[in-house]
C-alpha positions in Angstrom: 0.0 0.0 0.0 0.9 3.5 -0.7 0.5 7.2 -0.2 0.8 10.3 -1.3 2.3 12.8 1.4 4.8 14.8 -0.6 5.3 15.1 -4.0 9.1 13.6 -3.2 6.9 10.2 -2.7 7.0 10.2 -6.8 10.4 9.4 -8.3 10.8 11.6 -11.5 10.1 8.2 -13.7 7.0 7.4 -11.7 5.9 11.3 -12.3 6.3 10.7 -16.1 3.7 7.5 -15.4 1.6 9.3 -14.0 1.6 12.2 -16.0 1.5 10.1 -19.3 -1.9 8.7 -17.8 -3.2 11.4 -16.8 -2.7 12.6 -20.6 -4.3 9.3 -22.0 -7.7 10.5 -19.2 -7.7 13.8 -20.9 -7.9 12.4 -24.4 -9.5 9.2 -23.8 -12.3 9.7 -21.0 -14.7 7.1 -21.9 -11.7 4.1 -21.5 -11.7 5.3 -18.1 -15.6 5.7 -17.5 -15.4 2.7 -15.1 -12.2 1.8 -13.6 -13.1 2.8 -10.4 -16.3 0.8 -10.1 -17.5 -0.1 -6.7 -14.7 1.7 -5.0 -15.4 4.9 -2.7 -13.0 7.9 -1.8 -13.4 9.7 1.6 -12.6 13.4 1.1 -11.9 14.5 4.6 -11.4 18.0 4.8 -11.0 19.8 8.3 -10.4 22.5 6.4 -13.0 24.7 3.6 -11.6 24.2 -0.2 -13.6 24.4 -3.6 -11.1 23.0 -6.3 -9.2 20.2 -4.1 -11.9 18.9 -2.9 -14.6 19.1 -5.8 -11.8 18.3 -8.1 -11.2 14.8 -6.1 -14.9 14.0 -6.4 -14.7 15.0 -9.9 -12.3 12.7 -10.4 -13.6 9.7 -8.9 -16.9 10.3 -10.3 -15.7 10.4 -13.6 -13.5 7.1 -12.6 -17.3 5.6 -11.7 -16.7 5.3 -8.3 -18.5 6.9 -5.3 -17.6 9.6 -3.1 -18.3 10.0 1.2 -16.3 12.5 3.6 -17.0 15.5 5.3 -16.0 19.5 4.2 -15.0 21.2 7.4 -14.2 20.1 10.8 -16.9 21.4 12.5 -19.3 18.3 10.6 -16.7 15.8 11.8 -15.8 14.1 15.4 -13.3 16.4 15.8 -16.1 18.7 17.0 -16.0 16.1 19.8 -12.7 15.7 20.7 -11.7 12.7 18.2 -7.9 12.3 17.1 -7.1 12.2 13.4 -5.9 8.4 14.5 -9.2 7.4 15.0 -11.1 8.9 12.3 -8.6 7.3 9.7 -9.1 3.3 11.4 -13.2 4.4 11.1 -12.5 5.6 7.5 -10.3 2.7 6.5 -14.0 0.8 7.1 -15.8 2.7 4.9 -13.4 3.7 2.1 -11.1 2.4 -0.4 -8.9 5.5 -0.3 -8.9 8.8 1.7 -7.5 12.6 0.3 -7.3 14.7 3.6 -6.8 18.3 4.2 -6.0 19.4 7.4 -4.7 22.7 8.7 -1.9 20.9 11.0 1.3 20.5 9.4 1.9 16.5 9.4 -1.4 15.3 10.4 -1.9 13.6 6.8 1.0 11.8 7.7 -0.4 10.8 11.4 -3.1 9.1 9.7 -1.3 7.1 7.3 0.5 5.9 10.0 -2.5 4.3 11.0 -4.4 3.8 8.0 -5.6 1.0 6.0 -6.1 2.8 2.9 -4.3 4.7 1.1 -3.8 8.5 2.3 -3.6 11.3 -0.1 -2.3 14.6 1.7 -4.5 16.9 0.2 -2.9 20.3 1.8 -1.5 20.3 5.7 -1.8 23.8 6.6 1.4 25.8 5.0 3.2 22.7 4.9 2.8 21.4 1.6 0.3 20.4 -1.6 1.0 17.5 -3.4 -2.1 17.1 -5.6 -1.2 21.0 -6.3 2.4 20.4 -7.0 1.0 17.2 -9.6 -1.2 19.7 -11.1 1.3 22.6 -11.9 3.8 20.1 -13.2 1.4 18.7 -15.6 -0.2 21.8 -16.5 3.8 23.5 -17.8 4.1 19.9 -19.5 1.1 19.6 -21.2 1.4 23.5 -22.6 5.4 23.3 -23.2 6.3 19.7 -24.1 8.2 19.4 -21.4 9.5 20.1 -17.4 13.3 21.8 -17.3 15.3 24.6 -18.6 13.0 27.8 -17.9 12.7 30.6 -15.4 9.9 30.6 -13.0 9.0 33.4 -10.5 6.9 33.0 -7.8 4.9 36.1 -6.5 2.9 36.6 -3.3 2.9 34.8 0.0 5.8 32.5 -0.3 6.1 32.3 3.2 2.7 30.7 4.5 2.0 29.6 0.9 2.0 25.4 1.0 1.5 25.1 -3.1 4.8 27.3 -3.5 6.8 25.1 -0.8 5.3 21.8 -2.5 6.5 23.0 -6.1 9.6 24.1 -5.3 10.7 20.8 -3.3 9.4 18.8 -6.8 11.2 21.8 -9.4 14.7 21.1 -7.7 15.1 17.6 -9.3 14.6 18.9 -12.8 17.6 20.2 -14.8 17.8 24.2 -15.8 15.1 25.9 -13.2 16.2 28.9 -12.1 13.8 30.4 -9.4 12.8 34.1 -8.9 10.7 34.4 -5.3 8.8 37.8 -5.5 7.4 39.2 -2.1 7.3 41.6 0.5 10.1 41.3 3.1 7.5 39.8 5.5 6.5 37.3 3.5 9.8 35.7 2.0 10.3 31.8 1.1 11.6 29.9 4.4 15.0 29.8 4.8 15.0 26.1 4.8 14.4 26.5 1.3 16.5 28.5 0.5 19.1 26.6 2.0 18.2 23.6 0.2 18.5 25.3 -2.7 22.1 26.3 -2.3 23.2 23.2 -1.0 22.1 22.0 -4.6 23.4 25.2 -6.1 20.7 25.9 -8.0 20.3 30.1 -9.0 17.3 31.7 -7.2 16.8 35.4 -6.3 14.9 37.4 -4.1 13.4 40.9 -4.9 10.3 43.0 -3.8 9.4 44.0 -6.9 7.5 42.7 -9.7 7.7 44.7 -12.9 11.7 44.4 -12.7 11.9 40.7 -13.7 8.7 40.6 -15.3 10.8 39.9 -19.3 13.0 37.7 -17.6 10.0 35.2 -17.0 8.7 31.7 -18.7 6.1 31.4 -16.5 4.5 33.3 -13.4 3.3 31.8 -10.7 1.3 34.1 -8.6 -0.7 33.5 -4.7 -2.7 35.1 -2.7 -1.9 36.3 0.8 -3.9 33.9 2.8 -6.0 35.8 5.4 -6.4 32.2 7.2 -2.7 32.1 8.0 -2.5 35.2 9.8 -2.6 36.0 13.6 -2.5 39.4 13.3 -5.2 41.2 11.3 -3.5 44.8 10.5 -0.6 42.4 9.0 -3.0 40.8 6.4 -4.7 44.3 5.2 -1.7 45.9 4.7 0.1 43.1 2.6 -3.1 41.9 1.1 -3.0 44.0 -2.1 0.7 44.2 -2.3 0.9 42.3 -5.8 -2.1 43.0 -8.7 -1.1 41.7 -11.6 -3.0 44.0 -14.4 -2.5 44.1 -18.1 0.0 46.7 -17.6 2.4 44.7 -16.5 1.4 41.6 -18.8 2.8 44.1 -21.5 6.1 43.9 -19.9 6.4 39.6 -19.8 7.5 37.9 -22.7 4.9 36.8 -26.1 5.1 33.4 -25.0 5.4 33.5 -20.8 2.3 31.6 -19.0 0.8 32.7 -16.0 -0.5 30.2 -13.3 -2.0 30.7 -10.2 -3.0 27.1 -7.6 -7.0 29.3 -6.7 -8.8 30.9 -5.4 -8.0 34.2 -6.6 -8.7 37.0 -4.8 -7.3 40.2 -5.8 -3.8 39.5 -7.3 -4.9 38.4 -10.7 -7.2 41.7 -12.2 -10.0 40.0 -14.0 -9.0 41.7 -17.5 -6.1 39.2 -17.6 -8.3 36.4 -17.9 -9.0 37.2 -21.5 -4.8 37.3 -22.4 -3.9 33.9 -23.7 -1.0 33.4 -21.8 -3.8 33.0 -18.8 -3.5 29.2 -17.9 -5.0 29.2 -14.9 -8.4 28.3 -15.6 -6.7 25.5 -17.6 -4.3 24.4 -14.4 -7.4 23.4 -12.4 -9.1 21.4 -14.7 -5.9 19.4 -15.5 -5.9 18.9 -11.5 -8.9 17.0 -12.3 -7.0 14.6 -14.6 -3.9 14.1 -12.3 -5.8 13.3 -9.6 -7.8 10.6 -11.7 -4.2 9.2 -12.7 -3.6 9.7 -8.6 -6.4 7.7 -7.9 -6.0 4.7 -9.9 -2.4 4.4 -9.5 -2.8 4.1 -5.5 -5.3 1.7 -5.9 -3.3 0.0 -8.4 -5.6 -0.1 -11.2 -3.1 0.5 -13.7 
């Protein structure tokens, strides 16, 4: 049996597997109508989401298979007191395979300590996002041809910001990424990120602003400052706007540069960019839906 926790879990080979079926679902959806017959996903989410969670019934829908779980804590046990222990043994009853958000760093990985089923870490508060991570890395393959040898800036909150951590952990084992990290002072990548990415020398700079190395970029991967991850509400209003990216500064990015973004958006992405074709962020979720079918049946080993 196994999970999904990080998106190191993948080696690069099984990545290409995966990404290669996820391909074949996109072109080929009928084949797939009902591999996951009589087998049932439990989405437990402790936490609110819209696109992880609705993507991971998507999927298993369109797999044919059924869907049971719960969308915040408060609808769960753990209004009650119960530990993420138990409610994984209970699960591993019910379900055939579990994606779990969480907003405690680790606790996807408490339960599949104790599971029965596989686990799928579907976000652990700024931790990391390994469905995400699948997602972006198919989305820039599926639009270039290919994963390596391209500049990538990061904009927003890279601090708190679990789908920037997640991507960069997968990026570093591809040849020719050179990272960019865009934010306010307050909001900088971790340092043990940085430091990982020096102990594999690989080229990554830090700046405050945007516009600078807006030519410089293949793609652009913009967040949003996550109110949720704040203690201090002055903090959050006064960073919250600190990054819009408008058609004015499209004008500055190169012809064939790609902008993605993991959603919700909230005020970082100006509406009038949707309509500019280098926009792939409308496309990156509905590949997630895809990757996670791939996800699915390769954990249940259906494949």
């Amino acid at each position: 049996m196994r999970h999904l926790l990080s998106p190191m879990d993948f080696t690069i080979e099984e990545l290409d597997k995966l990404f290669d079926l996820a391909t074949d679902i996109e072109q080929n959806k009928a084949k797939y109508a009902h591999a996951c017959d009589g087998k049932i996903l439990a989405t437990c989410f402790y936490e609110p989401s819209t696109r992880t969670r609705l993507s991971f019934e998507s999927a298993m829908l369109r797999l044919g298979g059924q869907v049971l779980g719960f969308s915040d804590a408060g609808s769960s046990s753990a209004s009650k007191g119960e530990s993420v222990s138990d409610t994984i043994k209970v699960i591993s009853g019910y379900a055939d395979i579990c994606a779990m958000r969480h907003p405690k760093e680790g606790a996807p990985m408490v339960a599949a300590e104790k599971s029965d089923i596989p686990v799928i870490n579907a976000g652990d508060g700024g931790h990391q996002h390994p469905t995400q991570t699948l997602t972006d890395l198919l989305t820039i393959r599926s639009l270039t041809g290919t994963i390596g040898n391209f500049t990538i800036g990061l904009c927003g909150d890279l601090k708190f910001g679990r789908t920037v951590h997640s991507l960069i952990h997968a990026l570093v084992r591809y040849e020719g990424i050179n990272f960019i990290f865009i934010s306010p002072q307050e909001l900088r990548v971790p340092d043990y990120i940085t430091e990982e990415l020096k102990a594999h020398n690989i080229p990554y700079e830090e700046v405050t602003n945007l516009e600078t190395v807006m030519p410089q970029l293949d793609f652009l991967y913009m967040t949003r400052v996550q109110r949720e991850r704040f203690f201090n509400e002055e903090d959050y209003i006064r960073l919250k706007d600190f990054y819009i990216l408008d058609t004015t500064k499209m004008e500055l990015a190169k012809p064939n540069m790609l902008v993605l973004h993991p959603l919700p958006r909230v005020n970082e992405i100006s509406v009038e960019v949707d309509k500019d074709p280098r926009a792939a962020y409308f496309k990156q979720a509905q590949y997630g839906v895809y990757v996670r079918m791939a996800l699915i049946l390769t954990l249940l080993e259906l494949v």
